[in-house]
mmCIF file of the N, C-alpha and C atoms, coordinates in Angstrom:
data_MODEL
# 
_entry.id   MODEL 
# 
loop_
_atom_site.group_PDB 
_atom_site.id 
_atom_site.type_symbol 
_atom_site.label_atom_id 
_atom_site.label_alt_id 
_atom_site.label_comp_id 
_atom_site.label_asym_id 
_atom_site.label_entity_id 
_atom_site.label_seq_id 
_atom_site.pdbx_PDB_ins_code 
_atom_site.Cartn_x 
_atom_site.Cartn_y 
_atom_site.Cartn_z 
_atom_site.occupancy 
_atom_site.B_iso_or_equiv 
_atom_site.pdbx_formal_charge 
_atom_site.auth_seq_id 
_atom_site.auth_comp_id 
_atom_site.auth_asym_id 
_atom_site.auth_atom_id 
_atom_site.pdbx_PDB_model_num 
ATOM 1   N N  . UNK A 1 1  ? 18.896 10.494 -23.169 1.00 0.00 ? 1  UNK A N  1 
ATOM 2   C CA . UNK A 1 1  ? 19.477 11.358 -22.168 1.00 0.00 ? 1  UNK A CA 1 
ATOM 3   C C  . UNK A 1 1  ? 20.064 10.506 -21.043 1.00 0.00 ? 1  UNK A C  1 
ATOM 4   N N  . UNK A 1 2  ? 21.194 10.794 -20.706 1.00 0.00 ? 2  UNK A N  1 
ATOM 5   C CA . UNK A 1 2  ? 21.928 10.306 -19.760 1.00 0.00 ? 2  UNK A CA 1 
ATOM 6   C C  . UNK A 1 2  ? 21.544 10.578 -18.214 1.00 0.00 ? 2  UNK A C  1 
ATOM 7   N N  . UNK A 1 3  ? 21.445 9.827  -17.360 1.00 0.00 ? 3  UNK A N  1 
ATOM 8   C CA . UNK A 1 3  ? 21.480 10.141 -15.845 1.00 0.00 ? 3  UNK A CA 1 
ATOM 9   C C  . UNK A 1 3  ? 22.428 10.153 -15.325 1.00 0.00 ? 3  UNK A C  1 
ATOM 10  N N  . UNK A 1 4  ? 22.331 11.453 -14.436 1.00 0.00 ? 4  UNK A N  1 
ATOM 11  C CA . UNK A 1 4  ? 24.059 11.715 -13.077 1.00 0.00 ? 4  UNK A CA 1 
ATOM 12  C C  . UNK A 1 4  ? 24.042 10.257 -12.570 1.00 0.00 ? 4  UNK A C  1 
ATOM 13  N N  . UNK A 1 5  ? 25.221 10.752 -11.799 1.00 0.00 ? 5  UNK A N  1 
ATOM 14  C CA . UNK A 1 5  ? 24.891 9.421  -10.821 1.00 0.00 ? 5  UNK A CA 1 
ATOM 15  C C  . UNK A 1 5  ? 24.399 9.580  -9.595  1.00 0.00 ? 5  UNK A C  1 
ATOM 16  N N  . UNK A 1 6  ? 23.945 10.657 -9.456  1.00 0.00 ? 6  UNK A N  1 
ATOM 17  C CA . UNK A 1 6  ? 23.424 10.860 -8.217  1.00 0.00 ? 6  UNK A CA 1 
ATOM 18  C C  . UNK A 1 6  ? 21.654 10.938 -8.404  1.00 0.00 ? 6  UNK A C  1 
ATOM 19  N N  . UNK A 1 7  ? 21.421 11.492 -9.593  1.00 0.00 ? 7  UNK A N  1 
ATOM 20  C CA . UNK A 1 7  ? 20.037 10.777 -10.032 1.00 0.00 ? 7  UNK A CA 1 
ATOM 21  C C  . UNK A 1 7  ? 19.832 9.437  -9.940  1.00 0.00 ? 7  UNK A C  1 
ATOM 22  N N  . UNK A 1 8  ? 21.068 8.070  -10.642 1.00 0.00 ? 8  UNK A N  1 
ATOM 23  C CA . UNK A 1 8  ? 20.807 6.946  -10.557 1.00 0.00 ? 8  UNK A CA 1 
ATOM 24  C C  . UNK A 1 8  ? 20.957 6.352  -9.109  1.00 0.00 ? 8  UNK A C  1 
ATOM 25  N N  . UNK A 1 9  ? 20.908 7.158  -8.348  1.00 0.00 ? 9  UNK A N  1 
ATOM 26  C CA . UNK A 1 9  ? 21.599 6.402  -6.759  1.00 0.00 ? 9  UNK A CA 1 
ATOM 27  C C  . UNK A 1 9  ? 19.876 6.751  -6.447  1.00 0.00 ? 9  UNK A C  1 
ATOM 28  N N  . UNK A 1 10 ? 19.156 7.942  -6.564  1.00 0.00 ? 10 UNK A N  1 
ATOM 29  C CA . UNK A 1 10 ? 18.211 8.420  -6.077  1.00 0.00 ? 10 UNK A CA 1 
ATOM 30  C C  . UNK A 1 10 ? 16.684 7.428  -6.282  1.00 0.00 ? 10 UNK A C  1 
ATOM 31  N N  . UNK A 1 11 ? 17.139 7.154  -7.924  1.00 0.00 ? 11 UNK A N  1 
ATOM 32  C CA . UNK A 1 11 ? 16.349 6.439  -8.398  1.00 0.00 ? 11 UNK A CA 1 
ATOM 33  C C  . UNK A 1 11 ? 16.490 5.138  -8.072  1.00 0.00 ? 11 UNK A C  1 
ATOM 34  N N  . UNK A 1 12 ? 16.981 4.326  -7.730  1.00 0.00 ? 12 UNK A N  1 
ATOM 35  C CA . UNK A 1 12 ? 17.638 2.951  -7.330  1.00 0.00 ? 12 UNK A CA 1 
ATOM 36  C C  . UNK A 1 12 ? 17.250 3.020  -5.980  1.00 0.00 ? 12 UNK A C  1 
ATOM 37  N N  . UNK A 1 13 ? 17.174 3.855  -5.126  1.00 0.00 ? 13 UNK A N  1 
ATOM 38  C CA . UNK A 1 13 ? 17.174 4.151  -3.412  1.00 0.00 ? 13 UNK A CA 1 
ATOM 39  C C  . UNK A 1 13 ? 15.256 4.022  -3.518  1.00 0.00 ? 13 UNK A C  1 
ATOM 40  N N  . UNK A 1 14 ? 14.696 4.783  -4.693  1.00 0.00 ? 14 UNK A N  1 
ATOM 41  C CA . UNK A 1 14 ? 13.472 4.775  -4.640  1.00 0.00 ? 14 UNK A CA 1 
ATOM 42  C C  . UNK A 1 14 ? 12.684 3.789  -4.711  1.00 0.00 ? 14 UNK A C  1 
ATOM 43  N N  . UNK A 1 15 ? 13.401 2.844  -6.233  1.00 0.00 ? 15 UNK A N  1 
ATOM 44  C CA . UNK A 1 15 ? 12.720 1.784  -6.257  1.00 0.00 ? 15 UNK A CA 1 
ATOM 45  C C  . UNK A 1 15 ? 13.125 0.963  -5.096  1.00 0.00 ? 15 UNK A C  1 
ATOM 46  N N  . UNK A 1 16 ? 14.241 0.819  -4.304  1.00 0.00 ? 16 UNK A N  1 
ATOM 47  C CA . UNK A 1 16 ? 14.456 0.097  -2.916  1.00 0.00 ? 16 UNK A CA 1 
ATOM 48  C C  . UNK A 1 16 ? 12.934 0.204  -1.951  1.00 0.00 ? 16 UNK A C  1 
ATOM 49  N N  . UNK A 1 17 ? 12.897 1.727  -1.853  1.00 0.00 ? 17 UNK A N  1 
ATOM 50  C CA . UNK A 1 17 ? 12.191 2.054  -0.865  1.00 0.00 ? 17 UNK A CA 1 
ATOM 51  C C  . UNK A 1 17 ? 10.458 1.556  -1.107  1.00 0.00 ? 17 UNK A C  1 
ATOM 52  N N  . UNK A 1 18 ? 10.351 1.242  -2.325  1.00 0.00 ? 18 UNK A N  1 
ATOM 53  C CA . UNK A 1 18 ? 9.062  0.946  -3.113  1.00 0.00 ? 18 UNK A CA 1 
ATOM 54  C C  . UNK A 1 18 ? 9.056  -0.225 -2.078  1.00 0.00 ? 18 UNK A C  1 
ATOM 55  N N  . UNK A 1 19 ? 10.131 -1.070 -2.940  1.00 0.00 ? 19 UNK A N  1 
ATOM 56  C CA . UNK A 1 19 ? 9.837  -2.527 -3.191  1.00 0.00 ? 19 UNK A CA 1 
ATOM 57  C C  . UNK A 1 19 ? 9.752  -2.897 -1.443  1.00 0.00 ? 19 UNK A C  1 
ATOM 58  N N  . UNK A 1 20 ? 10.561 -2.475 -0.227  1.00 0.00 ? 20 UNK A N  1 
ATOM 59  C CA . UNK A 1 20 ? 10.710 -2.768 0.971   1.00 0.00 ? 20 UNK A CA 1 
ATOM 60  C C  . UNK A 1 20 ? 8.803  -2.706 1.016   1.00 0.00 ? 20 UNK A C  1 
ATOM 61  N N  . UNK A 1 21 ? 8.508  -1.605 0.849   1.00 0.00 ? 21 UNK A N  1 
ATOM 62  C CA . UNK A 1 21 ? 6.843  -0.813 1.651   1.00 0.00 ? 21 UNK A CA 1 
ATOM 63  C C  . UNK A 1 21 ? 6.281  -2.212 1.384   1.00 0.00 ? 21 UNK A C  1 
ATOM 64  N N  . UNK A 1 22 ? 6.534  -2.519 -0.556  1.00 0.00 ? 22 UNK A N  1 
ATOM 65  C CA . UNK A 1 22 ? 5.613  -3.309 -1.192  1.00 0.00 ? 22 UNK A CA 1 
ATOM 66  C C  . UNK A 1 22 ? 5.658  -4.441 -0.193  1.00 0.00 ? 22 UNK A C  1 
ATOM 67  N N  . UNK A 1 23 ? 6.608  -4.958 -0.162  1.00 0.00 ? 23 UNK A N  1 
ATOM 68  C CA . UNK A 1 23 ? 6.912  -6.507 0.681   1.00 0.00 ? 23 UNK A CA 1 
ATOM 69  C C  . UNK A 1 23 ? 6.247  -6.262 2.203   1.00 0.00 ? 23 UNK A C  1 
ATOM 70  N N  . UNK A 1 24 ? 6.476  -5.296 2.943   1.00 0.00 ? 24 UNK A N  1 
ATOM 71  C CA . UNK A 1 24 ? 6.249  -5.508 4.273   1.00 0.00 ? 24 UNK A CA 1 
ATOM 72  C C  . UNK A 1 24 ? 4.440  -5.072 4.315   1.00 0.00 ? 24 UNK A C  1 
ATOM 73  N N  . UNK A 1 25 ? 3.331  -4.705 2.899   1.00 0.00 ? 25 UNK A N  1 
ATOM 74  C CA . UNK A 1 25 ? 2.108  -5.138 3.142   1.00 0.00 ? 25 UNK A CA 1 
ATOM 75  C C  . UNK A 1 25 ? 1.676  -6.440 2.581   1.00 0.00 ? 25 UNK A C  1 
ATOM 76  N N  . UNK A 1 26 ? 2.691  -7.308 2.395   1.00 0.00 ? 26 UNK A N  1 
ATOM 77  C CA . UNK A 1 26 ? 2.793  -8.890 1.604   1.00 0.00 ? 26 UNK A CA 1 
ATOM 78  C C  . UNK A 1 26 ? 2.548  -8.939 0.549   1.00 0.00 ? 26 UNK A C  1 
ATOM 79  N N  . UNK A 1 27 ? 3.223  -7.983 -0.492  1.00 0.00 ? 27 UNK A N  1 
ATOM 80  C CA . UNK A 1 27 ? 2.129  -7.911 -1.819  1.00 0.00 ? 27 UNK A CA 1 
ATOM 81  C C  . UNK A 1 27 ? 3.092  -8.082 -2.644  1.00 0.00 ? 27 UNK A C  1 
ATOM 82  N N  . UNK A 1 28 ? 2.580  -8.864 -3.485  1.00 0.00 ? 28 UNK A N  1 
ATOM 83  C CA . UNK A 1 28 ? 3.364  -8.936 -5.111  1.00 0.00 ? 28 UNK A CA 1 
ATOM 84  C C  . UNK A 1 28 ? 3.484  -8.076 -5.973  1.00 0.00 ? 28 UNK A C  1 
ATOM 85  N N  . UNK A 1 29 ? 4.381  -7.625 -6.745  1.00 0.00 ? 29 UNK A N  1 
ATOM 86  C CA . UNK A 1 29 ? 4.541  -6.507 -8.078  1.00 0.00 ? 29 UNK A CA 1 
ATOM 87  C C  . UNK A 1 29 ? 2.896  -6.749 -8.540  1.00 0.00 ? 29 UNK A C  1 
ATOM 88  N N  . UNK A 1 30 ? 2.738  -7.965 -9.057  1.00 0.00 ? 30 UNK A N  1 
ATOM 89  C CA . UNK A 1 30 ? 1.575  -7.875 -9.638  1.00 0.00 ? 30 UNK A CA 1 
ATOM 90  C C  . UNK A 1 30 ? 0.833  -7.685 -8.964  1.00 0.00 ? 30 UNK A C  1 
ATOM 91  N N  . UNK A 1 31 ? 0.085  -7.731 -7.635  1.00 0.00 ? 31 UNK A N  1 
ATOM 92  C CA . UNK A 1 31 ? -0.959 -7.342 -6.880  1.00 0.00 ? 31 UNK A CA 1 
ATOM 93  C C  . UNK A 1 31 ? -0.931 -5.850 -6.879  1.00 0.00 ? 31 UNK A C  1 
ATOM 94  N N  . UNK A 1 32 ? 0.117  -5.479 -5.990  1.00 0.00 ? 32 UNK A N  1 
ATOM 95  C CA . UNK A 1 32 ? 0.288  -3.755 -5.926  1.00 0.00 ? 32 UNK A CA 1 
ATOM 96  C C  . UNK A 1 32 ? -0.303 -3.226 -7.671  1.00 0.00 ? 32 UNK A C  1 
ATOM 97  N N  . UNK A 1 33 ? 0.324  -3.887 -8.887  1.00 0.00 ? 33 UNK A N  1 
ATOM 98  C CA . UNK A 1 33 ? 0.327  -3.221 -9.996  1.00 0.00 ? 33 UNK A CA 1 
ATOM 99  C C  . UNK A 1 33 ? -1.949 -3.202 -10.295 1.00 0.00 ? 33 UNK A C  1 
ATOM 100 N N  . UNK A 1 34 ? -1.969 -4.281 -9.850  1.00 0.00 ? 34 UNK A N  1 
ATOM 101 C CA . UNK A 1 34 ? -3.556 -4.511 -10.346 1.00 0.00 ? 34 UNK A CA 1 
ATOM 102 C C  . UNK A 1 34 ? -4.389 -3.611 -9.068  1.00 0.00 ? 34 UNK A C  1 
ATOM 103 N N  . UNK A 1 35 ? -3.361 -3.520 -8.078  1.00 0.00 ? 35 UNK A N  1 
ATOM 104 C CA . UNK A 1 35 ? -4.413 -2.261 -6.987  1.00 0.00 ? 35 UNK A CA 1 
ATOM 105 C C  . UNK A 1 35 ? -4.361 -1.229 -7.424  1.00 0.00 ? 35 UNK A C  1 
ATOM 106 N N  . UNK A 1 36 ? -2.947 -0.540 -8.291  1.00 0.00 ? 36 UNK A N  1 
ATOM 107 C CA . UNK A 1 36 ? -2.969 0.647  -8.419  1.00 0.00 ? 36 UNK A CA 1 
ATOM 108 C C  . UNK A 1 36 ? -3.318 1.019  -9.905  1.00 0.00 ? 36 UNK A C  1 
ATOM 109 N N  . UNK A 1 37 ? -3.666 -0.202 -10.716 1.00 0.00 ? 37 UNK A N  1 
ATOM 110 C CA . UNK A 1 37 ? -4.340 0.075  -12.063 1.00 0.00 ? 37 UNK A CA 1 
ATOM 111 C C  . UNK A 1 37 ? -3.210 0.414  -12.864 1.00 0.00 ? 37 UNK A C  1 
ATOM 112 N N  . UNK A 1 38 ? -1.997 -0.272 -12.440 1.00 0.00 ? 38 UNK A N  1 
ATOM 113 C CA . UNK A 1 38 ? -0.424 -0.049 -13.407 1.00 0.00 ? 38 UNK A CA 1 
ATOM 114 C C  . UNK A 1 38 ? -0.156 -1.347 -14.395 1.00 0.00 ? 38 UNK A C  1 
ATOM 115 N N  . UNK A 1 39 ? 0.744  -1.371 -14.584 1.00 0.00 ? 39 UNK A N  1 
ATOM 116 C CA . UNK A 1 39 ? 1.181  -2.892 -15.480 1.00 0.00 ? 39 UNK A CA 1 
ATOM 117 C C  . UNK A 1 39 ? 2.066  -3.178 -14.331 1.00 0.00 ? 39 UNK A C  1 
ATOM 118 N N  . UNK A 1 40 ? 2.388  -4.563 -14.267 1.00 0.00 ? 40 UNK A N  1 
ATOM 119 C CA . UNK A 1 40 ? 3.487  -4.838 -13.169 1.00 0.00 ? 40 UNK A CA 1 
ATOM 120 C C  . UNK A 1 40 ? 4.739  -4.551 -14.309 1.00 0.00 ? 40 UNK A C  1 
ATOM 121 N N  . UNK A 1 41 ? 4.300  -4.738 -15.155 1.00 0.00 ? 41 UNK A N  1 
ATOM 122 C CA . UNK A 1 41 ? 6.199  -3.876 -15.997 1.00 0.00 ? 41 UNK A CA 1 
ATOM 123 C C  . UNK A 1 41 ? 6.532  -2.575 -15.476 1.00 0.00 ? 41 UNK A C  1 
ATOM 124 N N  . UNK A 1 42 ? 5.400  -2.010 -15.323 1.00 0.00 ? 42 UNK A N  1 
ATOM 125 C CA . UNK A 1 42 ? 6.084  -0.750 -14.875 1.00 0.00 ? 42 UNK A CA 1 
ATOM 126 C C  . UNK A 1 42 ? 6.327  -0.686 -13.481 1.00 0.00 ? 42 UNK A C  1 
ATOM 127 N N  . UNK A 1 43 ? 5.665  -1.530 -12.619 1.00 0.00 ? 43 UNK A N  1 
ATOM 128 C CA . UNK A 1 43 ? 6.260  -1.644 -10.908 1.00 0.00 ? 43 UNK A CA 1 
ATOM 129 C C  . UNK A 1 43 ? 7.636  -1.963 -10.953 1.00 0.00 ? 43 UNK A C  1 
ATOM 130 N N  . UNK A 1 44 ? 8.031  -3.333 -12.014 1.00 0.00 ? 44 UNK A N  1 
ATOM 131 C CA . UNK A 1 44 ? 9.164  -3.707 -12.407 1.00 0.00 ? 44 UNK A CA 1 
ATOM 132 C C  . UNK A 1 44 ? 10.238 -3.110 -12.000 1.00 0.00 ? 44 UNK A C  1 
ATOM 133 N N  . UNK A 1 45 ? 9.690  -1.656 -13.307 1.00 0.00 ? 45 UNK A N  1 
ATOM 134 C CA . UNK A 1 45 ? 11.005 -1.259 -13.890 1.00 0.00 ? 45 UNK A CA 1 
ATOM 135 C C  . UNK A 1 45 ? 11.083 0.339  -12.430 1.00 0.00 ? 45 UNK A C  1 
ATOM 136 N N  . UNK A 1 46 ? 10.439 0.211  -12.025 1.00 0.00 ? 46 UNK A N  1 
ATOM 137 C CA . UNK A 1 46 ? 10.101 1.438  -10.675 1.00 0.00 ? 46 UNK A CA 1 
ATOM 138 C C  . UNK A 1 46 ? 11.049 0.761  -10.072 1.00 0.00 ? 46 UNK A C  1 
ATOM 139 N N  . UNK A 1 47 ? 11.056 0.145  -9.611  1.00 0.00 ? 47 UNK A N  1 
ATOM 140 C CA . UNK A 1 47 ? 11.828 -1.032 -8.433  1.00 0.00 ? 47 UNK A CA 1 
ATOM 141 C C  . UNK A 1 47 ? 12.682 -0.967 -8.712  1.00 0.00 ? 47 UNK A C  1 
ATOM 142 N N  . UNK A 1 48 ? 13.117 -1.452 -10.194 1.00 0.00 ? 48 UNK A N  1 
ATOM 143 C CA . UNK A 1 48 ? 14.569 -1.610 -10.527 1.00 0.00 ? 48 UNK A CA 1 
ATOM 144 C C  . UNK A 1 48 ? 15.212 -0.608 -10.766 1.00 0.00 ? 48 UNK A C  1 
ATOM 145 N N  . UNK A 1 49 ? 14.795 0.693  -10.564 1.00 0.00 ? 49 UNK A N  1 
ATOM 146 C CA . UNK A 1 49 ? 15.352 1.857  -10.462 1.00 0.00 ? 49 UNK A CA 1 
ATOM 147 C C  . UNK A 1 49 ? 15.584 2.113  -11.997 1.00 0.00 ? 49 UNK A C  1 
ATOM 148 N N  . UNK A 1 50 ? 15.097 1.309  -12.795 1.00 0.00 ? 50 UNK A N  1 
ATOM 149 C CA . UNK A 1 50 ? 14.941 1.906  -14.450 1.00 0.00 ? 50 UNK A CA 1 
ATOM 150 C C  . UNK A 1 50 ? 14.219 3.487  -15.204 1.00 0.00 ? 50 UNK A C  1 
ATOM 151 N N  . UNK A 1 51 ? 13.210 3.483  -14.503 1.00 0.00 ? 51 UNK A N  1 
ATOM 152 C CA . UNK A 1 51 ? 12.095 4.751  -14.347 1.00 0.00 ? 51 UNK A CA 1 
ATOM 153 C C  . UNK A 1 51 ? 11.639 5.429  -13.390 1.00 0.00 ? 51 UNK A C  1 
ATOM 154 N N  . UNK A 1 52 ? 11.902 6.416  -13.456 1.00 0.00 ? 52 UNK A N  1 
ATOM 155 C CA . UNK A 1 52 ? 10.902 7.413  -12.359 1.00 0.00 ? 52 UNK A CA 1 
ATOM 156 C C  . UNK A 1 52 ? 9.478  7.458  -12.679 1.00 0.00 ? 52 UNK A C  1 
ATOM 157 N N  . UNK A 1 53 ? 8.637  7.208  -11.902 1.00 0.00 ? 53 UNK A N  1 
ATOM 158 C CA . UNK A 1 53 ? 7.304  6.971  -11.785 1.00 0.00 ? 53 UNK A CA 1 
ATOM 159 C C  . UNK A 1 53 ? 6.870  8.514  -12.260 1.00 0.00 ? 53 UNK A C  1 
ATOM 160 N N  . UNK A 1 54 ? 5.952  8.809  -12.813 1.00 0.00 ? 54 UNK A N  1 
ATOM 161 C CA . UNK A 1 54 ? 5.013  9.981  -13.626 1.00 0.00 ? 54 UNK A CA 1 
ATOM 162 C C  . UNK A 1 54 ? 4.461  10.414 -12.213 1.00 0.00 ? 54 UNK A C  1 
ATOM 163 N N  . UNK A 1 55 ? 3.879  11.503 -11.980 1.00 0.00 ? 55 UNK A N  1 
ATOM 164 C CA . UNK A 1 55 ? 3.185  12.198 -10.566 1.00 0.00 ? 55 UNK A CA 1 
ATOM 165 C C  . UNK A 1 55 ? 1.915  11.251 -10.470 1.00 0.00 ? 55 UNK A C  1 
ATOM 166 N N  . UNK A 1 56 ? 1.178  10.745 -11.325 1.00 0.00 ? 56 UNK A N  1 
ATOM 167 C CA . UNK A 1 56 ? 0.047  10.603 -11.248 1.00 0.00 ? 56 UNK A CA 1 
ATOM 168 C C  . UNK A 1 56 ? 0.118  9.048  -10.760 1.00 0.00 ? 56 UNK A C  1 
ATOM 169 N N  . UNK A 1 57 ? 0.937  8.261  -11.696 1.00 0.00 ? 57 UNK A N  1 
ATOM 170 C CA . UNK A 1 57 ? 1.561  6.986  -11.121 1.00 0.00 ? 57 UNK A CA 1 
ATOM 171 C C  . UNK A 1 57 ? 2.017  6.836  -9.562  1.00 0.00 ? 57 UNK A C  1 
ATOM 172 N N  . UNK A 1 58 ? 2.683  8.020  -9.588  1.00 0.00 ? 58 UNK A N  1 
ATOM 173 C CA . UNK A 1 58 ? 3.282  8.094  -7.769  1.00 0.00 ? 58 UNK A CA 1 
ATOM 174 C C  . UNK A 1 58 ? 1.834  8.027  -6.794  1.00 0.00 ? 58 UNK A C  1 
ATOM 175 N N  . UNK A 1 59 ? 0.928  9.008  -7.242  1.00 0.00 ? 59 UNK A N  1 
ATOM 176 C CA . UNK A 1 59 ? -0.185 9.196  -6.111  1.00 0.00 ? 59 UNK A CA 1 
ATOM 177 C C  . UNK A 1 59 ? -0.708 7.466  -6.464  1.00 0.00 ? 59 UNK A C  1 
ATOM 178 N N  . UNK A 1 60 ? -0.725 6.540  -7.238  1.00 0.00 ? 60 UNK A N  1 
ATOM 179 C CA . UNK A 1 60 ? -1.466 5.384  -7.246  1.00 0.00 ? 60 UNK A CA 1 
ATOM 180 C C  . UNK A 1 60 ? -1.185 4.552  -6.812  1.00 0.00 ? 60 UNK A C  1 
ATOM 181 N N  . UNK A 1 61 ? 0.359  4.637  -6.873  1.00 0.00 ? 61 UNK A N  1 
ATOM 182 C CA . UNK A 1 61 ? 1.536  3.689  -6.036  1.00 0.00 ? 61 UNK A CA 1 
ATOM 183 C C  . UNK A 1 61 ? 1.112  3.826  -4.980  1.00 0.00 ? 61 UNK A C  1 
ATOM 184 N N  . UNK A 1 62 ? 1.313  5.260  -3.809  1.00 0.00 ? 62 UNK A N  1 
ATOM 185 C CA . UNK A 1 62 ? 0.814  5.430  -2.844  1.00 0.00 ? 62 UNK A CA 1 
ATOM 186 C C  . UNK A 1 62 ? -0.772 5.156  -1.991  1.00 0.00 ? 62 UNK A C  1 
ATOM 187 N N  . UNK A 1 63 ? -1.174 5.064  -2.997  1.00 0.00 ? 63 UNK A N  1 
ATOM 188 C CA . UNK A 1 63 ? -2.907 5.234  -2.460  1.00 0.00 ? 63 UNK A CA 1 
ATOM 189 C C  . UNK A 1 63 ? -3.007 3.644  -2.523  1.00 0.00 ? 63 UNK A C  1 
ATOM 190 N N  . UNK A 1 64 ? -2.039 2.559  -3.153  1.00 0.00 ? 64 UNK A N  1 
ATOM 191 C CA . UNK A 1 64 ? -2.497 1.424  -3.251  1.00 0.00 ? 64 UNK A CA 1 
ATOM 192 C C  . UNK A 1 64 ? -1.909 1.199  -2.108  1.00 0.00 ? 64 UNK A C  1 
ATOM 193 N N  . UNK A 1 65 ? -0.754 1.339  -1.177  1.00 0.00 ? 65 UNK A N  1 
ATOM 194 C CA . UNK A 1 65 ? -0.209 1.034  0.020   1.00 0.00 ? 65 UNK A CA 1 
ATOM 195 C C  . UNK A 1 65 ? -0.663 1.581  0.759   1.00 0.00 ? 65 UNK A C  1 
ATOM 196 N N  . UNK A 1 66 ? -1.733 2.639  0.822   1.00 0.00 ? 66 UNK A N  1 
ATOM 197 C CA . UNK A 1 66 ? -2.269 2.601  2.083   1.00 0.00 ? 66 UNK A CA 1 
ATOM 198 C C  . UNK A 1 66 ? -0.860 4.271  2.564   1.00 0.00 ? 66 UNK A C  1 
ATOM 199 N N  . UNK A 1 67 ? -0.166 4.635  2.203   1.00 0.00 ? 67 UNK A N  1 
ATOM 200 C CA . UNK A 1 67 ? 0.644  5.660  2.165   1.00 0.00 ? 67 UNK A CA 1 
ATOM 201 C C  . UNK A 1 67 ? 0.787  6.784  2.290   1.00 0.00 ? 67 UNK A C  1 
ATOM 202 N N  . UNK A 1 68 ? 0.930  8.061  2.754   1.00 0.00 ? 68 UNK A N  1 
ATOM 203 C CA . UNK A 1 68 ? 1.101  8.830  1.729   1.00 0.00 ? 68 UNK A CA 1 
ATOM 204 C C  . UNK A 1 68 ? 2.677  9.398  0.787   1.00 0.00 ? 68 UNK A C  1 
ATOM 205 N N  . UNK A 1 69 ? 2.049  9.780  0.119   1.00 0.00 ? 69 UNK A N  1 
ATOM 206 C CA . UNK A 1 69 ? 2.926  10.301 -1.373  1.00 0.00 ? 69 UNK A CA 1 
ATOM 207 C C  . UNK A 1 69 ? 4.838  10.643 -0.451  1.00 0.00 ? 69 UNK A C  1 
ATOM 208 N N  . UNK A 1 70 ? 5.116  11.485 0.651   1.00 0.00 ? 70 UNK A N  1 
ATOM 209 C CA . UNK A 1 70 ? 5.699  11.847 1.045   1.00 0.00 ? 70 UNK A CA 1 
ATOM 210 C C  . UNK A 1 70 ? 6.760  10.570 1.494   1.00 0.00 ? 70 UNK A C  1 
ATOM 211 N N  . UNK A 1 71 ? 5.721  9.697  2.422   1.00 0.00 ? 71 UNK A N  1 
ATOM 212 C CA . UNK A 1 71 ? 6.256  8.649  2.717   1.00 0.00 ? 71 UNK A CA 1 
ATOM 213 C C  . UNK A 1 71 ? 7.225  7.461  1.417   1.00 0.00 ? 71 UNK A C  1 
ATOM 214 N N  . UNK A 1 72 ? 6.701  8.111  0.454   1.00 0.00 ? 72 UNK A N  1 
ATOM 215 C CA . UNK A 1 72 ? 7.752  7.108  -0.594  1.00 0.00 ? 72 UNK A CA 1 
ATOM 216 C C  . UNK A 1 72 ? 9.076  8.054  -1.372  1.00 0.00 ? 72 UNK A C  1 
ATOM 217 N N  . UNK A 1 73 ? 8.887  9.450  -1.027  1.00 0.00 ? 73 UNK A N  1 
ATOM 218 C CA . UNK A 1 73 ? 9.842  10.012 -1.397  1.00 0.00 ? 73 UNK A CA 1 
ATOM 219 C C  . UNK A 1 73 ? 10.844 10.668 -0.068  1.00 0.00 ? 73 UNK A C  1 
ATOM 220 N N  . UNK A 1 74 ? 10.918 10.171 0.866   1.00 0.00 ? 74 UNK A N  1 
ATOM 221 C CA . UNK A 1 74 ? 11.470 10.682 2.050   1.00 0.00 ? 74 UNK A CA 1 
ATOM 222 C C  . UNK A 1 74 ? 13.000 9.525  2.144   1.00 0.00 ? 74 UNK A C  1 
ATOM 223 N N  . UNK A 1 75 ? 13.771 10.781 2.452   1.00 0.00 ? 75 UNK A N  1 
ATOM 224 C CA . UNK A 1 75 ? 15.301 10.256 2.402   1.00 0.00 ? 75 UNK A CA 1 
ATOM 225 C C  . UNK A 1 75 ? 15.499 10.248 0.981   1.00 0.00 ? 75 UNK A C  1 
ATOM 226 N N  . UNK A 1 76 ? 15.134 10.871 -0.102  1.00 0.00 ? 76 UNK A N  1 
ATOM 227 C CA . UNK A 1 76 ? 15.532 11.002 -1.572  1.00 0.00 ? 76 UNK A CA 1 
ATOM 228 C C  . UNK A 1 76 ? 16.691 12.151 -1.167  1.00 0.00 ? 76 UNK A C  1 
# 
């Protein structure tokens, strides 16, 4: 299945918004991935705006930054 491009702008803006949070608590793909019990392939491919994170993935992402859930989807 194909993505709009306004899905791929959304998704690309997300993994931006990941990867900024990730960096400014000093943390590596792989750290964040081993806090939130993910693979860093899949932080990876989050970041790189390849995949949209699953709901359950999102709350782990979040709960590993210290976050909440809202805060990583705001300005989508």
């Amino acid at each position: 299945m194909t993505r709009s491009a306004k899905e791929s702008k959304q998704l690309a803006a997300f993994g931006k918004k990941l990867a900024e949070i990730r960096k400014g608590r000093g943390l590596t793909q792989e750290s964040l991935a081993e806090k939130a019990g993910l693979s860093a392939l899949t932080v990876s491919y989050i970041e790189q705006g390849r995949q949209w994170p699953r709901i359950g993935t999102l709350h782990k992402l979040a709960r590993a930054l210290g976050v909440p859930v809202n805060e990583l989807l705001k300005g989508l």
